[in-house]
Residue frames as qw, qx, qy, qz and C-alpha x, y, z in Angstrom:
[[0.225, -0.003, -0.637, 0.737, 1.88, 13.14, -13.00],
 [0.051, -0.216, -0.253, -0.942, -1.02, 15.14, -13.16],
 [0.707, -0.100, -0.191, -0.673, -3.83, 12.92, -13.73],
 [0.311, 0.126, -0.832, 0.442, -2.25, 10.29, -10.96],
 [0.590, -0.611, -0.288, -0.442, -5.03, 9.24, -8.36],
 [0.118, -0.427, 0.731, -0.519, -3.72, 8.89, -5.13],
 [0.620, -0.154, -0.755, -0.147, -4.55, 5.71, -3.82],
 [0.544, -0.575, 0.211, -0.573, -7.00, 5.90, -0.63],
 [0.103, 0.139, -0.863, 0.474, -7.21, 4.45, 2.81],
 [0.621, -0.441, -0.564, -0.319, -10.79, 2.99, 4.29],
 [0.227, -0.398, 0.566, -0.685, -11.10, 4.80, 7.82],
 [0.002, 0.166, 0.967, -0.196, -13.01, 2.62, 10.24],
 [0.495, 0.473, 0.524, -0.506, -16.90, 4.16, 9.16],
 [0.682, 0.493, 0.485, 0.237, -16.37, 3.70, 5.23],
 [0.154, 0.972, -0.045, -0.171, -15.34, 7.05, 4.52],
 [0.765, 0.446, 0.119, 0.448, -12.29, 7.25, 1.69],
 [0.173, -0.915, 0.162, 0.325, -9.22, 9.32, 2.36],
 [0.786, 0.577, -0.182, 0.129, -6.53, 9.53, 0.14],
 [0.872, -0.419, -0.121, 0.222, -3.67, 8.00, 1.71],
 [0.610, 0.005, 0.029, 0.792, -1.04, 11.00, 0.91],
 [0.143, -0.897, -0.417, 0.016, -1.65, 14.55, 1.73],
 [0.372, 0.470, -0.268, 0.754, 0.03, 17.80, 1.76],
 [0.574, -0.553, -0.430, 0.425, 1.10, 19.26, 5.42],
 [0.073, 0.871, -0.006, 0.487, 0.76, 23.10, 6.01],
 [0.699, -0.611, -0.225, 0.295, 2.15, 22.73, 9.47],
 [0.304, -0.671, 0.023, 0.676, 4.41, 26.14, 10.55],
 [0.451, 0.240, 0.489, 0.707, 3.82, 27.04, 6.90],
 [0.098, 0.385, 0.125, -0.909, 3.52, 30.97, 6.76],
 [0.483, 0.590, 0.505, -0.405, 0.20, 32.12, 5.42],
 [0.262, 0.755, -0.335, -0.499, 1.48, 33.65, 2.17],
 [0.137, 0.341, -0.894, -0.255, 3.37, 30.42, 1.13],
 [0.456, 0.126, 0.846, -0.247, 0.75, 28.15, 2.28],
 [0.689, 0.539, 0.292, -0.388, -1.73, 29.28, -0.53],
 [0.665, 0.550, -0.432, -0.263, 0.74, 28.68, -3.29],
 [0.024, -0.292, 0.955, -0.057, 2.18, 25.36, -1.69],
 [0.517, 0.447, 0.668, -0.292, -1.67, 24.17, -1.79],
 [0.662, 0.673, -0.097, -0.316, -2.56, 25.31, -5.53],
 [0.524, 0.561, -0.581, -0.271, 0.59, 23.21, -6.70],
 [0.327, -0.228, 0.878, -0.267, -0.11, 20.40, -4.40],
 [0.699, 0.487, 0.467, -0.237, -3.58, 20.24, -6.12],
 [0.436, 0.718, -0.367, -0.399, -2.10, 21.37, -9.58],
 [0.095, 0.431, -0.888, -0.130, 0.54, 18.27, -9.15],
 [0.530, -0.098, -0.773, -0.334, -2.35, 15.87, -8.38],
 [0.014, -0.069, -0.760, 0.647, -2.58, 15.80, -4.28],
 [0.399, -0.446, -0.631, -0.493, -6.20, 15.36, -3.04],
 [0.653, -0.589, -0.412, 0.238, -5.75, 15.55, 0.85],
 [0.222, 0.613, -0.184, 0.735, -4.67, 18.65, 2.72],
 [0.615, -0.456, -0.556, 0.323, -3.80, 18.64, 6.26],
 [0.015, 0.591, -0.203, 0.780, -4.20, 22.07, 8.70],
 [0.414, -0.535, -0.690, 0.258, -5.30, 22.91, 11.97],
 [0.301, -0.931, -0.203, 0.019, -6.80, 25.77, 14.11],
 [0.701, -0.580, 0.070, 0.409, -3.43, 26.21, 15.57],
 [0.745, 0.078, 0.359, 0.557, -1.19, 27.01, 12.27],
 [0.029, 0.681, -0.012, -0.732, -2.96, 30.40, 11.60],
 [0.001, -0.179, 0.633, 0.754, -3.00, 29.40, 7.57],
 [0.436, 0.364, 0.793, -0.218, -6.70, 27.80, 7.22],
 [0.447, 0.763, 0.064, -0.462, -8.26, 30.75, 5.52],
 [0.328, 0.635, -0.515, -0.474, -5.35, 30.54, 2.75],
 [0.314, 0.041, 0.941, -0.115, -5.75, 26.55, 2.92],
 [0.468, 0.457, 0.739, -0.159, -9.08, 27.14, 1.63],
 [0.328, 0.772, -0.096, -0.536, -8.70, 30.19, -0.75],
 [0.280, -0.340, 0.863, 0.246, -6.19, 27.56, -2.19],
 [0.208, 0.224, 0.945, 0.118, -8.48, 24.86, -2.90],
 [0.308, 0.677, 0.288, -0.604, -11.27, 27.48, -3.70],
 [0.394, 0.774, -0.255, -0.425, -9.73, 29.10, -6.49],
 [0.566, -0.294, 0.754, 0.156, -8.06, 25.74, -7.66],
 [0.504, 0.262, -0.621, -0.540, -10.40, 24.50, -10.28],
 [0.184, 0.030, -0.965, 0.183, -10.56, 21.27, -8.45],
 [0.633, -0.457, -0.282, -0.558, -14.41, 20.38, -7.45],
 [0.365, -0.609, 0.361, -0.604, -14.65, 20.39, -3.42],
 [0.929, 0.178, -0.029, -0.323, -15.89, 17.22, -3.47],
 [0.971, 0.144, -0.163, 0.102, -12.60, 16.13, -4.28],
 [0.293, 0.605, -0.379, 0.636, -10.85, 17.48, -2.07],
 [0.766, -0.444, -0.454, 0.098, -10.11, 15.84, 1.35],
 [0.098, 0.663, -0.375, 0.641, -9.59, 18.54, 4.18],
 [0.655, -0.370, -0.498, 0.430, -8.41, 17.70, 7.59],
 [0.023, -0.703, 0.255, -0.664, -8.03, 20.25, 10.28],
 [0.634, -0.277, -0.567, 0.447, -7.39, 20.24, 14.05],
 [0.445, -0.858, -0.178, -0.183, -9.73, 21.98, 17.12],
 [0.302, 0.413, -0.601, 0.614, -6.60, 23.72, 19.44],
 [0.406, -0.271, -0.636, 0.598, -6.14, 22.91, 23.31],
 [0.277, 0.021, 0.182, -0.943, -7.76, 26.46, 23.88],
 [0.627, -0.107, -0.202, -0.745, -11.22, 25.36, 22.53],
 [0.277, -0.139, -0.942, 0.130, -11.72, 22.07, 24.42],
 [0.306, 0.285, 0.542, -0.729, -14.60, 21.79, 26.15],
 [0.330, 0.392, 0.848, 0.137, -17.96, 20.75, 24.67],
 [0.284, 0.889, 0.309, -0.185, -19.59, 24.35, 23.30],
 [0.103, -0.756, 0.426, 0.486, -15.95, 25.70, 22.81],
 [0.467, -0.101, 0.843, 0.247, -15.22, 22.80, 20.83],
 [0.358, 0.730, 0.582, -0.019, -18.77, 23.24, 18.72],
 [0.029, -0.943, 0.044, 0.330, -17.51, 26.90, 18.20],
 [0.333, -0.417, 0.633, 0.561, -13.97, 25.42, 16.84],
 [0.440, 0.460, 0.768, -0.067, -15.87, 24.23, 14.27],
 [0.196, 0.814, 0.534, -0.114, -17.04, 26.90, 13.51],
 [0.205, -0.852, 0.273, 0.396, -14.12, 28.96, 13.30],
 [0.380, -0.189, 0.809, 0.407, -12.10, 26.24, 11.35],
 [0.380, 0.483, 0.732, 0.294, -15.21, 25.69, 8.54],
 [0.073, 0.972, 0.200, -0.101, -15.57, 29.79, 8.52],
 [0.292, -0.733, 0.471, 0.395, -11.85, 30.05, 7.10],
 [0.346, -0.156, 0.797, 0.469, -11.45, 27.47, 5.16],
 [0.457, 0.220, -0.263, -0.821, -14.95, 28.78, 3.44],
 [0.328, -0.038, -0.854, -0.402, -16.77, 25.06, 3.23],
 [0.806, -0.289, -0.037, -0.516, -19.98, 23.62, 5.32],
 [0.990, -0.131, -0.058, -0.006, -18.54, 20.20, 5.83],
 [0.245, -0.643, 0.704, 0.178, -14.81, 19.36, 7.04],
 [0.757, 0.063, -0.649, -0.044, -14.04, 15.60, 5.64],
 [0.804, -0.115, -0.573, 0.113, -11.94, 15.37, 8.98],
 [0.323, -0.779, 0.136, -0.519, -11.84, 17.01, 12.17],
 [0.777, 0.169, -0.461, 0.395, -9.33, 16.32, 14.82],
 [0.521, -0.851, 0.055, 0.033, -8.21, 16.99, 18.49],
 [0.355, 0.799, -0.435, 0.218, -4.57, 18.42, 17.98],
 [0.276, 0.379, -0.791, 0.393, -3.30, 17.15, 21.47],
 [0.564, -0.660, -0.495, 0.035, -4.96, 15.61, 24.84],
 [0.118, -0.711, 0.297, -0.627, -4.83, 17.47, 27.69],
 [0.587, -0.125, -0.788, 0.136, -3.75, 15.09, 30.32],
 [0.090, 0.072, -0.387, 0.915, -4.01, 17.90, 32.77],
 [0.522, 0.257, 0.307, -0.753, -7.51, 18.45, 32.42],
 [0.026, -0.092, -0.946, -0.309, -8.56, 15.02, 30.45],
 [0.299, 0.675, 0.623, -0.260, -12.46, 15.85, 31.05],
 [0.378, 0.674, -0.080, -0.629, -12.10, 19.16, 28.81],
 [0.074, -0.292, 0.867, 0.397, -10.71, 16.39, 26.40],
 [0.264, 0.476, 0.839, -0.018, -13.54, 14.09, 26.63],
 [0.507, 0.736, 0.289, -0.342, -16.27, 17.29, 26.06],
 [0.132, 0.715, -0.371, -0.577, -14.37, 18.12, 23.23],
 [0.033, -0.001, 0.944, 0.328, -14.30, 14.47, 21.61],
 [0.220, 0.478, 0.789, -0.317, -18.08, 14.53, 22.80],
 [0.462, 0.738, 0.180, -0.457, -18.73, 17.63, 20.52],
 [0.147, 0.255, -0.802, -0.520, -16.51, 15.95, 17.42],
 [0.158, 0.269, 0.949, 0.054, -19.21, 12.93, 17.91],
 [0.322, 0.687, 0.400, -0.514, -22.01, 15.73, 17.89],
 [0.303, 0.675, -0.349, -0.575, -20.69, 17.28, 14.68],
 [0.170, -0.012, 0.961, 0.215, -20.28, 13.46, 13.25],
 [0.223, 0.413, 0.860, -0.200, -24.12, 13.05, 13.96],
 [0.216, 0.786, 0.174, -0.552, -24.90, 16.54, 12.39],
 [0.713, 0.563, 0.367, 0.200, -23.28, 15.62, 9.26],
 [0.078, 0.987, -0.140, -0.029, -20.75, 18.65, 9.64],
 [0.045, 0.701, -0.665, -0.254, -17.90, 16.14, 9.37],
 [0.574, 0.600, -0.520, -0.202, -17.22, 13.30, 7.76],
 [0.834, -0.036, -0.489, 0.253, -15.02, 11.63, 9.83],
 [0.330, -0.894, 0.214, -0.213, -13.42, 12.60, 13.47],
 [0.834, 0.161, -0.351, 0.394, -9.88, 11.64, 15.08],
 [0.688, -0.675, 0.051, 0.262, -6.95, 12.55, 17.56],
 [0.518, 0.798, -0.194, 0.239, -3.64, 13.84, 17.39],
 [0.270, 0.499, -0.659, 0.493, -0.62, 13.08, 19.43],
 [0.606, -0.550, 0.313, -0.481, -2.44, 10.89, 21.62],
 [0.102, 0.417, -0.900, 0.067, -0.58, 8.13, 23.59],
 [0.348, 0.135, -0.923, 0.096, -1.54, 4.96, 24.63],
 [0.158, -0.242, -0.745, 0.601, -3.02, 5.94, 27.66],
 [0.334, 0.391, 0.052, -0.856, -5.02, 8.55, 26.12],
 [0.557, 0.132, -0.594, -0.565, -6.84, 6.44, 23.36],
 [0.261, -0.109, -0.947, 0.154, -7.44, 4.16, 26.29],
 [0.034, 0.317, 0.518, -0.794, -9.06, 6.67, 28.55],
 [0.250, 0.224, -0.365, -0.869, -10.99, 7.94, 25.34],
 [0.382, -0.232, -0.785, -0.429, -12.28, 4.77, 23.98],
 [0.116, -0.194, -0.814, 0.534, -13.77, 4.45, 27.92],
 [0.121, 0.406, 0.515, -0.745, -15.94, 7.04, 27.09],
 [0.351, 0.149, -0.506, -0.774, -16.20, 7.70, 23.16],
 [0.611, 0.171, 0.723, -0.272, -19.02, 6.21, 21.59],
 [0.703, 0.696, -0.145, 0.023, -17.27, 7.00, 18.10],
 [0.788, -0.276, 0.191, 0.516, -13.61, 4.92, 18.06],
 [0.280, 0.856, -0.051, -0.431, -11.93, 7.76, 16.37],
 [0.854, 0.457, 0.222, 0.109, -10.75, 6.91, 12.86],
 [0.600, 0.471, -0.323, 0.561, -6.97, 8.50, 13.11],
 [0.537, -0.817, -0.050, 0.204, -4.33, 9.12, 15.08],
 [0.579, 0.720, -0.095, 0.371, -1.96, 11.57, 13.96],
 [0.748, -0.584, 0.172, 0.263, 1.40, 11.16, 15.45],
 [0.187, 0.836, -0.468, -0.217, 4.94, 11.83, 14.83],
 [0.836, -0.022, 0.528, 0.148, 6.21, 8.75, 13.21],
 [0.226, 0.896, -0.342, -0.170, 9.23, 8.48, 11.24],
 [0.875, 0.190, -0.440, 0.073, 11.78, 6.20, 10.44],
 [0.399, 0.356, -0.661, 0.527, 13.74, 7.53, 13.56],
 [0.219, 0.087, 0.679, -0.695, 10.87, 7.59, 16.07],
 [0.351, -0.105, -0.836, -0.409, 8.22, 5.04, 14.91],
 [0.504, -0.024, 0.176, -0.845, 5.85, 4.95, 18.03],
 [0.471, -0.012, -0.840, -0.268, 4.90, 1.04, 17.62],
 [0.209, -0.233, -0.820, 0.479, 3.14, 1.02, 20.78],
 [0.304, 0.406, 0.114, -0.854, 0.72, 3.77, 19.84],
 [0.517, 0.199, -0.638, -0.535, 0.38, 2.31, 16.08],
 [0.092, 0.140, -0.971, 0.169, 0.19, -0.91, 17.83],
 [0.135, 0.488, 0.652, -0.564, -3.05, 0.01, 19.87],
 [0.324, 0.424, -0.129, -0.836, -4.45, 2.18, 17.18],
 [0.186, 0.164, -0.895, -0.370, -4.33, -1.22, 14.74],
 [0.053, -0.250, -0.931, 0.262, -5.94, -3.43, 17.42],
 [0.104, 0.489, 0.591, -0.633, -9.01, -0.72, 17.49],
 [0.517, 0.644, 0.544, 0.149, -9.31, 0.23, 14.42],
 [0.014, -0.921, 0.034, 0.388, -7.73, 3.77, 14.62],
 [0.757, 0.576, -0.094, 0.294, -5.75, 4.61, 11.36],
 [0.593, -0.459, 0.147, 0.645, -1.91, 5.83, 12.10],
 [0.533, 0.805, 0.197, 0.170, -1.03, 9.05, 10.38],
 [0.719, -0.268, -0.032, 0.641, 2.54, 10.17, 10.22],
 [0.206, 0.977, -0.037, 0.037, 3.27, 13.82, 10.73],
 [0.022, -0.810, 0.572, 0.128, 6.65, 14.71, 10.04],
 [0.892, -0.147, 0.426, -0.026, 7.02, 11.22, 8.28],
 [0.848, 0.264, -0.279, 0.365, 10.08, 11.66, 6.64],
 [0.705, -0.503, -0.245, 0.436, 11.70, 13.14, 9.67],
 [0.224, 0.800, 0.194, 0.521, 11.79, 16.61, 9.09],
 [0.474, -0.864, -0.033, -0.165, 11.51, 17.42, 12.51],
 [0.872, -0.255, 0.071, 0.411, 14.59, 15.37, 13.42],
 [0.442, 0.145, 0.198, 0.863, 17.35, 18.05, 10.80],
 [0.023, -0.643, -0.242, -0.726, 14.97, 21.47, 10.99],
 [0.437, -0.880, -0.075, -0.173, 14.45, 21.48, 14.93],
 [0.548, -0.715, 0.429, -0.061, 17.47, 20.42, 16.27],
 [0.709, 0.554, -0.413, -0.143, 19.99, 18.59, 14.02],
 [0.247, -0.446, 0.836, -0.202, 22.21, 16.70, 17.01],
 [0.790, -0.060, 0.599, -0.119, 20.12, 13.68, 16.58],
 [0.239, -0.379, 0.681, 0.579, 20.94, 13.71, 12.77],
 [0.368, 0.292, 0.125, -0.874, 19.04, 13.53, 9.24],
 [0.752, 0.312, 0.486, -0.318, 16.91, 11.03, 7.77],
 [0.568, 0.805, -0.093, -0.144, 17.67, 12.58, 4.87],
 [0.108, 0.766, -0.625, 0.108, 21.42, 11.69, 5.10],
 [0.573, -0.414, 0.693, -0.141, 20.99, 8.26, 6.64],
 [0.043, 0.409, -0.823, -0.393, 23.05, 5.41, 4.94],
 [0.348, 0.258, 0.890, -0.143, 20.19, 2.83, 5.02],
 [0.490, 0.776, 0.293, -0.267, 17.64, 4.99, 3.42],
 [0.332, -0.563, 0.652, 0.384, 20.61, 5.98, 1.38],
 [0.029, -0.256, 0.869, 0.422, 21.46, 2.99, -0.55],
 [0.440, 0.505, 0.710, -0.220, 17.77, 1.82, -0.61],
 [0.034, 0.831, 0.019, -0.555, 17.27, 5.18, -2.59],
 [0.017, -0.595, 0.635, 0.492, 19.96, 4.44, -4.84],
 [0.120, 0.083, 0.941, 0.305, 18.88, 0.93, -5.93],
 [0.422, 0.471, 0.754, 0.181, 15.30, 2.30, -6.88],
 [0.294, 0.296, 0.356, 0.836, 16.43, 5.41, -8.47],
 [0.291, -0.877, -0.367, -0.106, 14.39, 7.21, -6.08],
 [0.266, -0.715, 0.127, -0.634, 14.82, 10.33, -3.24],
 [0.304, -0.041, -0.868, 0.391, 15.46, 9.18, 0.38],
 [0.300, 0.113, 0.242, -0.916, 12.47, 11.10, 0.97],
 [0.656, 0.151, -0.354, -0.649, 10.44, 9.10, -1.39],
 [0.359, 0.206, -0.856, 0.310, 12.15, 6.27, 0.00],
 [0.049, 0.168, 0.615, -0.769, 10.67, 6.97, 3.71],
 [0.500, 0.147, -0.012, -0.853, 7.05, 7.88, 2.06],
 [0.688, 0.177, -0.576, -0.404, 6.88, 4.63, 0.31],
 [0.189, -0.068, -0.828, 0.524, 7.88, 2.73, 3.90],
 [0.389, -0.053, 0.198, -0.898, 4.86, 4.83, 5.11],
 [0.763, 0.152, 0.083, -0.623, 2.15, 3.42, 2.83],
 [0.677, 0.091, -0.696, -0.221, 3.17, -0.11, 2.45],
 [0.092, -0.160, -0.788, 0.588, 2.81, -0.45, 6.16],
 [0.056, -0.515, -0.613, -0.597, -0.42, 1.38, 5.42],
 [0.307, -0.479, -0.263, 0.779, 0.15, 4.48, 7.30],
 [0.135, 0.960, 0.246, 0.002, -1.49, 7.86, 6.22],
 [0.602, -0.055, -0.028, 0.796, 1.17, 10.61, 5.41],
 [0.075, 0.949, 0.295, -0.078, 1.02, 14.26, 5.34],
 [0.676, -0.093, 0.065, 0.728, 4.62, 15.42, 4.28],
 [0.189, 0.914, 0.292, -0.208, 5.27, 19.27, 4.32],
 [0.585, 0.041, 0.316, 0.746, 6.79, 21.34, 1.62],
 [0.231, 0.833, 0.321, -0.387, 6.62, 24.77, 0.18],
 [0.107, 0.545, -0.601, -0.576, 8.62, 23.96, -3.05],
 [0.742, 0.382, -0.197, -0.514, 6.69, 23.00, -6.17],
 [0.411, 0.593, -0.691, 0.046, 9.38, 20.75, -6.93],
 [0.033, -0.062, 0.906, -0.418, 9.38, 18.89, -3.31],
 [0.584, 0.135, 0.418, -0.683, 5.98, 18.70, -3.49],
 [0.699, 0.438, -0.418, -0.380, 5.83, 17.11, -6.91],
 [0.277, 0.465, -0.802, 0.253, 8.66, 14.63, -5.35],
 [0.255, -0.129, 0.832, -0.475, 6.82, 14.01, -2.36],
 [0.536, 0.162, 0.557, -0.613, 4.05, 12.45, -4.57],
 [0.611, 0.416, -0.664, -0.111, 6.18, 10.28, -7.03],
 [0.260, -0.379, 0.828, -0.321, 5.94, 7.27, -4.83],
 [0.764, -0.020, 0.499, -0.409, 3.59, 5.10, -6.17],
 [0.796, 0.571, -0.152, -0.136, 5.56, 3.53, -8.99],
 [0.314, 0.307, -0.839, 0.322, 7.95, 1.15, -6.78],
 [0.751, -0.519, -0.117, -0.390, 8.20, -0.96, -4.34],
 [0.108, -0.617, 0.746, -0.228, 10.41, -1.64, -1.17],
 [0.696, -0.158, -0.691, -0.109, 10.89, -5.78, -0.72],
 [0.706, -0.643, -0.253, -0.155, 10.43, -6.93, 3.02],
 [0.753, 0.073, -0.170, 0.631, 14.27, -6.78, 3.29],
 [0.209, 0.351, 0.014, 0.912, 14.48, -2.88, 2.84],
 [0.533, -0.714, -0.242, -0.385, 11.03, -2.28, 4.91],
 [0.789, -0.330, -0.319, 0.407, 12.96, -4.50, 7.90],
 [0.608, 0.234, -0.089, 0.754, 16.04, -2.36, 7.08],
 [0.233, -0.679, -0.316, -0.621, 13.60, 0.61, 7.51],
 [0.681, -0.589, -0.118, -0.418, 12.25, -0.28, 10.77],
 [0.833, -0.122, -0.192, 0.504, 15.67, -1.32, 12.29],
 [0.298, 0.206, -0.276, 0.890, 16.72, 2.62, 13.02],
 [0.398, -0.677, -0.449, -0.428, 14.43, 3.38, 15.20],
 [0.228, 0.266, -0.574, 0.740, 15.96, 5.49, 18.16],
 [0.313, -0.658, -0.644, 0.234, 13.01, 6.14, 20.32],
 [0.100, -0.291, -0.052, 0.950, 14.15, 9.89, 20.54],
 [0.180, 0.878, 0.442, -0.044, 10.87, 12.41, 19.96],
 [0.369, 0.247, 0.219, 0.869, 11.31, 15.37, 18.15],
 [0.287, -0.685, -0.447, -0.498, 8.15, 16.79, 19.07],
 [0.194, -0.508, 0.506, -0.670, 7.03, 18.08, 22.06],
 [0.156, -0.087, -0.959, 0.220, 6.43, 15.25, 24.88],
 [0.265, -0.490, -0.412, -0.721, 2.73, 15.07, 24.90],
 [0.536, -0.521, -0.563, 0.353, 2.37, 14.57, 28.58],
 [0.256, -0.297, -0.180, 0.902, 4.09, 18.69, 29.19],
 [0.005, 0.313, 0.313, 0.896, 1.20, 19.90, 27.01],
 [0.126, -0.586, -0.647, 0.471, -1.25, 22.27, 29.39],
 [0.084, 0.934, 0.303, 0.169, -3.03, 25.75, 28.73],
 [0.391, -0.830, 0.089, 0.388, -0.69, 27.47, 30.89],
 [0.331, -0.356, 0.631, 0.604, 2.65, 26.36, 28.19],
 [0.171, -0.146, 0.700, 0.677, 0.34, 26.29, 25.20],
 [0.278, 0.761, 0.555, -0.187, -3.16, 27.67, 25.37],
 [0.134, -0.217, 0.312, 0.915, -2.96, 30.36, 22.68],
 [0.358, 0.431, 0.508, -0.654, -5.96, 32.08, 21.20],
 [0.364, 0.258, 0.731, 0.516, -7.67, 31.11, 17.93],
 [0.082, 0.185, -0.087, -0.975, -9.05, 33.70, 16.10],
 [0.535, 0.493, 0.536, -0.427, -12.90, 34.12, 15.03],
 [0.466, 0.352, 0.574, 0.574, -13.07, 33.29, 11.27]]
């Protein structure tokens, strides 16, 4: 298991990511630093945070004290709705790379648009492109943006951003977003992509984890319906970022590359799609319901 490489994805400027990643997302600071040391311990290479989650610092003490040379280690993070704007933005930065303890991100990300105030959007993409050109990241991207946003964006970007991290599951799949993201080059990364969100916010819509399709797939390759749903992911060649804060589920969520679903069972896959979000609806997101202050590293 160990010495497993995660097989990478090719964003759209050359830059290697490894195409499975661990998600810190509402993971409490305490757990976050030992759900990162046995993510790297089990073999992971990609670690997804953001401004917003409050865990960076232990995100990086994590990968610090790992053993694991930096270098090989692919961090993502995400600038919050508070810092938009083109100095504030420059400043996230700063805040985010002054926690996690490195000089360089790999990948730097706008958590949500603001449709409300879509110019502080733009300066904010404008100072990801600045921090591109300065060599302070790697690569730059989006995060729950729809259609319309990545339209309005490209209008103005003069970097196509290389992901869009979205909630994309086997019950809300988002093919009209992926769709457009394809056509432009923008990778698709699936948060909550085995459909966590769907049995931990609000079980009425029911759980991935329980559903008969994934199910009997499961059964016939001696797998996890979780592993199941991961392995749908990347043969569609989707990014993932599954969170966990058991050794055990982590280990699990990164046994997947020793099968393979036929085109039958993908189909099968991509036949329960409800449309139903789990997330919030990214149109309701404004300062007023979800500006919240990031702290100064």
């Amino acid at each position: 298991m160990t010495d497993m490489t995660t097989p990478t994805v090719t964003l759209n400027n050359g830059i290697e990511m490894p195409a499975l990643g661990l998600g810190v997302f509402q993971t409490p600071p305490d757990e976050t630093r030992a759900a990162v040391e046995a993510a790297l311990a089990t073999g992971y290479r990609h670690i997804d945070t953001a401004a917003a989650y409050g865990n960076e610092r232990e995100v990086g003490e994590a990968v610090h004290s790992s053993g694991v040379a930096r270098g090989e280690v692919f961090l993502e993070t995400k600038i919050w709705i508070s810092d938009y704007g083109y100095d504030q933005t420059l400043h996230g930065f700063d805040k985010s790379a002054g926690k996690l303890g490195v000089e360089q991100i790999d990948l730097l990300i706008l958590h949500q648009a603001l449709p409300t105030d879509f110019d502080k959007t733009l300066e904010a993409y404008r100072a990801l492109e600045t921090l591109l050109a300065d060599g302070k990241v790697r690569a730059i991207g989006v995060s729950n943006f729809m259609v319309e946003h990545l339209t309005a964006l490209l209008e103005k970007a003069k970097v196509v951003p290389a992901v869009n991290q979205i909630e994309n599951h086997p019950y809300f799949q988002q093919r009209d977003v992926q769709a457009f993201g394809a056509q432009h080059g923008i990778l698709t990364q699936a948060w909550s992509p085995i459909g966590g969100i769907t049995f931990y916010r609000d079980g009425s819509k029911g759980s991935t984890l329980k559903d008969p399709v994934i199910g009997g797939i499961a059964e016939a390759h001696g797998k996890t319906p979780a592993q199941v749903m991961l392995r749908w992911h990347l043969q569609q060649g989707r990014s993932v970022i599954p969170k966990s804060t058991k050794a055990h589920r982590i280990a699990e969520n990164f046994d997947v590359f020793d099968f393979d679903l036929s085109t039958e069972q993908l189909a099968a896959i991509d036949a329960l799609d409800t449309g139903q979000r789990g997330g919030p609806e990214p149109a309701d997101i404004t300062l007023e319901s979800y500006g919240r202050e990031i702290p100064e590293a």
